[in-house]
Backbone and ligand atoms as CSV (ligand in chain L), in Angstrom:
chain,resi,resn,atom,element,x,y,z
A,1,UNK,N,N,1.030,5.432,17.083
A,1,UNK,CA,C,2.341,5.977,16.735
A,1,UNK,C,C,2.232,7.488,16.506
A,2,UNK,N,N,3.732,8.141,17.016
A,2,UNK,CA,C,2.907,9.596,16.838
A,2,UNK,C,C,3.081,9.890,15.135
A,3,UNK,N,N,2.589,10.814,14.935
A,3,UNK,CA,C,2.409,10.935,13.369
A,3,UNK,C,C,3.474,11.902,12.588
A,4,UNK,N,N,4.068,12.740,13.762
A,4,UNK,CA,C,4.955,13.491,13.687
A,4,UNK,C,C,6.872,12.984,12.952
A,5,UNK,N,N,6.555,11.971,13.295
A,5,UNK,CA,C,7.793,11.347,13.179
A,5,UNK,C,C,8.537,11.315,11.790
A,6,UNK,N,N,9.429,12.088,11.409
A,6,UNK,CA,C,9.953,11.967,10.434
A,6,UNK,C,C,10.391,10.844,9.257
A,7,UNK,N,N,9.448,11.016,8.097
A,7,UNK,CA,C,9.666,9.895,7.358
A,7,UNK,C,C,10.979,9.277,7.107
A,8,UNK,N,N,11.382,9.926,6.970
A,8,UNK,CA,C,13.030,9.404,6.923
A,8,UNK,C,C,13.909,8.685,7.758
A,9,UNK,N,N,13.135,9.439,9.605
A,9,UNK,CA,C,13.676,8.856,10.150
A,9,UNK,C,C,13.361,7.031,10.574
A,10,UNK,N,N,11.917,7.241,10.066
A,10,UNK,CA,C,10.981,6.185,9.786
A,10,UNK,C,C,11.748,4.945,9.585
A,11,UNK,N,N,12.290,5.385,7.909
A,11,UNK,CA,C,12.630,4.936,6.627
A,11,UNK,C,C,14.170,3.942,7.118
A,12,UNK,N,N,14.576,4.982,8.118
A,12,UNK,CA,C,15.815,4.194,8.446
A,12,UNK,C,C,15.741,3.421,9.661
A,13,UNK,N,N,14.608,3.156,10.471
A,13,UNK,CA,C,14.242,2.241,11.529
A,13,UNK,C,C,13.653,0.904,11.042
A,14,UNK,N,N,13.124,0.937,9.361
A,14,UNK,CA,C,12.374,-0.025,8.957
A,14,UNK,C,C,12.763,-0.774,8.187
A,15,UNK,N,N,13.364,-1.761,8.818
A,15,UNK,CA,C,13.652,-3.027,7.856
A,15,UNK,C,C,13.067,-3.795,7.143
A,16,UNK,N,N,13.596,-3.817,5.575
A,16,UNK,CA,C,12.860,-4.045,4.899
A,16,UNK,C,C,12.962,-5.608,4.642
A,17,UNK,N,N,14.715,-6.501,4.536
A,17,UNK,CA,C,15.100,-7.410,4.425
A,17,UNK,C,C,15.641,-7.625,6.413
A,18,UNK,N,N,14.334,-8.570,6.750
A,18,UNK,CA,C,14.988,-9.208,8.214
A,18,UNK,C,C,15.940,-9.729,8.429
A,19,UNK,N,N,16.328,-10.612,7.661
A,19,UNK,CA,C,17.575,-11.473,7.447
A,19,UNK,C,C,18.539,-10.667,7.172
A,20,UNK,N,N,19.286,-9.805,6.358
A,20,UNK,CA,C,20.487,-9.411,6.119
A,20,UNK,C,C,20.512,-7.825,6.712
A,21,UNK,N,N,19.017,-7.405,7.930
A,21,UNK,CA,C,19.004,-6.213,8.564
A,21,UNK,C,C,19.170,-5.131,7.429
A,22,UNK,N,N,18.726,-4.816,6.338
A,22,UNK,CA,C,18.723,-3.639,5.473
A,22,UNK,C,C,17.487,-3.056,5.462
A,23,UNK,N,N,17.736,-1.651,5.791
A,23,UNK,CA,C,16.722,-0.540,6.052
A,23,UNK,C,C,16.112,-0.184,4.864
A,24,UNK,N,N,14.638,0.465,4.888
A,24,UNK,CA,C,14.118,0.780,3.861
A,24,UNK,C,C,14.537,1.815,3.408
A,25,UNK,N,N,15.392,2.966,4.157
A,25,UNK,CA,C,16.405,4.093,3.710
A,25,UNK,C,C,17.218,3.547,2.861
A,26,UNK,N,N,18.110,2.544,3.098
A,26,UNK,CA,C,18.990,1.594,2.321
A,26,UNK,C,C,18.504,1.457,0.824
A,27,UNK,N,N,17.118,0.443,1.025
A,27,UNK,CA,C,16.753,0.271,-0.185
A,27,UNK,C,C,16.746,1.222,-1.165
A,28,UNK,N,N,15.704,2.240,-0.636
A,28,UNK,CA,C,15.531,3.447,-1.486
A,28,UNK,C,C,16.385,4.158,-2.142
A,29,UNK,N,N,17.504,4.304,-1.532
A,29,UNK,CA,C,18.485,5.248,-1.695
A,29,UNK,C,C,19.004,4.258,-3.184
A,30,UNK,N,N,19.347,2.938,-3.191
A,30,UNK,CA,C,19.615,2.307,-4.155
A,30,UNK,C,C,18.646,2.196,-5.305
A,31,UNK,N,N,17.739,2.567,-4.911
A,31,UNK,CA,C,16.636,2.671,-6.200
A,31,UNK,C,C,16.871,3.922,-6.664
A,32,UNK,N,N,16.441,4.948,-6.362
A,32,UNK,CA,C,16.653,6.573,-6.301
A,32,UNK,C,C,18.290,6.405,-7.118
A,33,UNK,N,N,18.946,5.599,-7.445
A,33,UNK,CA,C,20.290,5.605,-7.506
A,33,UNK,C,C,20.563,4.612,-9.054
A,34,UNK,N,N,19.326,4.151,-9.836
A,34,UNK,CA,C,18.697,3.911,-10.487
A,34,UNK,C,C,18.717,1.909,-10.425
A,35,UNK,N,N,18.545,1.228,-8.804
A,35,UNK,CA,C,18.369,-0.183,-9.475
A,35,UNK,C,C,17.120,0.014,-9.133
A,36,UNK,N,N,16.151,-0.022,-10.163
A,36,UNK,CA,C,15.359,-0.577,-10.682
A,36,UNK,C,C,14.003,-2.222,-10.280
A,37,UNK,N,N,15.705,-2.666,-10.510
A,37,UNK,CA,C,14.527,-4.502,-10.556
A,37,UNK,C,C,15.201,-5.025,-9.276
A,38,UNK,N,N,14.079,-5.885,-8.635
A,38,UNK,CA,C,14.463,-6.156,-7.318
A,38,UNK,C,C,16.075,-7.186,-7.659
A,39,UNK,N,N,16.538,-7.069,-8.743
A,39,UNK,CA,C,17.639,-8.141,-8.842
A,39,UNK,C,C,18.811,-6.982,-8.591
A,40,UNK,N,N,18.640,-6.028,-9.275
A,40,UNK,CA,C,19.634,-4.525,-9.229
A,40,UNK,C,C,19.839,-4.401,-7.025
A,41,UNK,N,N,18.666,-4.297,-6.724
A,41,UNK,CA,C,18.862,-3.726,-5.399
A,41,UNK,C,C,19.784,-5.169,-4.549
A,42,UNK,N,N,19.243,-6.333,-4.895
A,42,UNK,CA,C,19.526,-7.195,-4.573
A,42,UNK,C,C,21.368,-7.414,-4.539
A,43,UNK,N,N,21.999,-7.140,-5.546
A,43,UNK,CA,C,23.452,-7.177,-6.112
A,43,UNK,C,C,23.811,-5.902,-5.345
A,44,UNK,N,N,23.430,-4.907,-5.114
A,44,UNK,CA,C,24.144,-3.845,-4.451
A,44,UNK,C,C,23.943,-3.563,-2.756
A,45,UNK,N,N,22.732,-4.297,-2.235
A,45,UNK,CA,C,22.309,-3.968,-0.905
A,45,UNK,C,C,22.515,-5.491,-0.317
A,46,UNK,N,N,22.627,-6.801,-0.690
A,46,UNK,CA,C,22.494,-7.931,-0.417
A,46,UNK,C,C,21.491,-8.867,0.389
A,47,UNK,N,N,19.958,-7.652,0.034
A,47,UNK,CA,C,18.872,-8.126,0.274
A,47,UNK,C,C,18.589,-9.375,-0.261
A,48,UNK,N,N,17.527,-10.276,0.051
A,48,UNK,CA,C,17.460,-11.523,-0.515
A,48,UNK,C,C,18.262,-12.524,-0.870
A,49,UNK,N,N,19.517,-12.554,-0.181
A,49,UNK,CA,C,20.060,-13.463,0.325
A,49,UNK,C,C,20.304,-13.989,1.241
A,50,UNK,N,N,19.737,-13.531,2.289
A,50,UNK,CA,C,19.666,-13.839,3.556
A,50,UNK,C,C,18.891,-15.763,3.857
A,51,UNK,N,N,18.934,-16.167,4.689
A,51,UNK,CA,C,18.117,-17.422,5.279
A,51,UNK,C,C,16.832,-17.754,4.112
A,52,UNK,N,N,15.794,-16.888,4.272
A,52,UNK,CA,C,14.694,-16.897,3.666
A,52,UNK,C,C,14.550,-16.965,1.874
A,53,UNK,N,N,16.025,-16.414,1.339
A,53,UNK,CA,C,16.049,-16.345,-0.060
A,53,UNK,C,C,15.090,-15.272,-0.899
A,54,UNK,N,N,14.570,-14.590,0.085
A,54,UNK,CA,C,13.845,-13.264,-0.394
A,54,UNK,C,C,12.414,-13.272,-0.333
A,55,UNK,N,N,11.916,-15.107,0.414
A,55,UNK,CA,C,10.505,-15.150,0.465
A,55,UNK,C,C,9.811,-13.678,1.272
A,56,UNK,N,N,10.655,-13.432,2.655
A,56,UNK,CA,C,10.249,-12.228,3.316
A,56,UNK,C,C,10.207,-10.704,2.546
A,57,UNK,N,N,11.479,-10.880,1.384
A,57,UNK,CA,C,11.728,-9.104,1.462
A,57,UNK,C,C,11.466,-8.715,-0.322
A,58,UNK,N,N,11.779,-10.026,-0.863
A,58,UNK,CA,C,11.586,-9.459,-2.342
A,58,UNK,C,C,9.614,-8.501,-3.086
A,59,UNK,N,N,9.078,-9.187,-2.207
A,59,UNK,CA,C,7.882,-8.260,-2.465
A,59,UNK,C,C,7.781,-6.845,-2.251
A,60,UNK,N,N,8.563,-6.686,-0.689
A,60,UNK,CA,C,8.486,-5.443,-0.770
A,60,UNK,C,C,9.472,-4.777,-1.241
A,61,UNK,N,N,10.402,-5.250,-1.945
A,61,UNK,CA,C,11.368,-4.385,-2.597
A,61,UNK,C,C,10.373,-4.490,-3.871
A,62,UNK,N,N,10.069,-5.215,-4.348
A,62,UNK,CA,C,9.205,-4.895,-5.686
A,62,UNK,C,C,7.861,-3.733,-5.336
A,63,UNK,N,N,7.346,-3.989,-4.372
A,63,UNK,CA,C,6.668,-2.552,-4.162
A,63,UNK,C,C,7.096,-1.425,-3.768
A,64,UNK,N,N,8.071,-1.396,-3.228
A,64,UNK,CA,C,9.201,0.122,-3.710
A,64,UNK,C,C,9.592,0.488,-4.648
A,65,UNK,N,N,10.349,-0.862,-5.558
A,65,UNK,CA,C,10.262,0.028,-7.197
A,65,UNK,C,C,9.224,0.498,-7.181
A,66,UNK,N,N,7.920,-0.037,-7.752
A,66,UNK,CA,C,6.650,0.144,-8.024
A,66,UNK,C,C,6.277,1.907,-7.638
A,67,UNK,N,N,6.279,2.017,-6.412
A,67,UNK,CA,C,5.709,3.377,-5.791
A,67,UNK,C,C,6.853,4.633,-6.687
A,68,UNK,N,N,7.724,4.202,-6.083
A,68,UNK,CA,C,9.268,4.953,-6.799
A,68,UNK,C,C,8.938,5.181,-8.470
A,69,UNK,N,N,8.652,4.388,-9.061
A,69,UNK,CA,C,8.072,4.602,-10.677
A,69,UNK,C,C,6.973,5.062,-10.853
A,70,UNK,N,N,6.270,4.957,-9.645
A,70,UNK,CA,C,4.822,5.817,-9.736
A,70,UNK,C,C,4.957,7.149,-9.138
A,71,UNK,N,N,6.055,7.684,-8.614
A,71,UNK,CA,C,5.989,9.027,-7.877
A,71,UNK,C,C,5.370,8.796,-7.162
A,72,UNK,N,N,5.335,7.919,-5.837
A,72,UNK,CA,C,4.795,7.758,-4.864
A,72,UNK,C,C,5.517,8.283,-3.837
A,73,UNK,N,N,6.618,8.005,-4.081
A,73,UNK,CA,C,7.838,8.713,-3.080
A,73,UNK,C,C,8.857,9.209,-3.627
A,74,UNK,N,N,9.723,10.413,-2.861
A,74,UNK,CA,C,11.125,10.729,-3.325
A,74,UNK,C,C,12.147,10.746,-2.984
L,1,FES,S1,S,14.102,-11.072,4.583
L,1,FES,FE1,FE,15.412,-10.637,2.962
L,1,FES,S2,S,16.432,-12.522,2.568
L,1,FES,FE2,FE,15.079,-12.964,4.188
C-alpha cells in the first residue's frame, strides 16, 4: 500500500462496523465528540446493531476509545 495516503482519507475508506457500513472517520469523529464507551458511539453511529450484534465491530470501537484516551490519535 502506498504509504503516502492520507490518514484521513484512510480513516474514511475503513469500515469499522461491516454490517451497518460505518467508517472509522465516522467513529472517531463521535468519540472526538466525547462518546466515550462503545455504548455512547453505538446510540449515535448505530454501530453494533447490525446482523452480527457487534461480535465484528465492538472491539474495535473499544480500541479506538482506548488509543483516543491514550493520545494515540487526533
Ligand atoms: S460489524 Fe458492527 S454490528 Fe456487525
Amino acid at each position: 500500500m502506498d504509504n503516502n495516503i492520507n490518514p484521513l482519507i484512510l480513516d474514511k475508506l475503513t469500515k469499522v462496523c461491516l454490517c451497518k457500513s460505518i467508517t472509522r472517520a465516522t467513529i472517531k469523529d463521535k468519540i472526538r465528540n466525547g462518546a466515550l464507551t462503545v455504548e455512547k458511539v453505538a446510540q449515535s453511529t448505530g454501530a453494533t446493531t447490525g446482523s452480527c450484534h457487534g461480535c465484528r465491530c465492538s472491539q474495535k470501537i473499544s480500541d479506538l476509545i482506548d488509543g483516543y484516551v491514550n493520545n494515540e490519535w487526533s
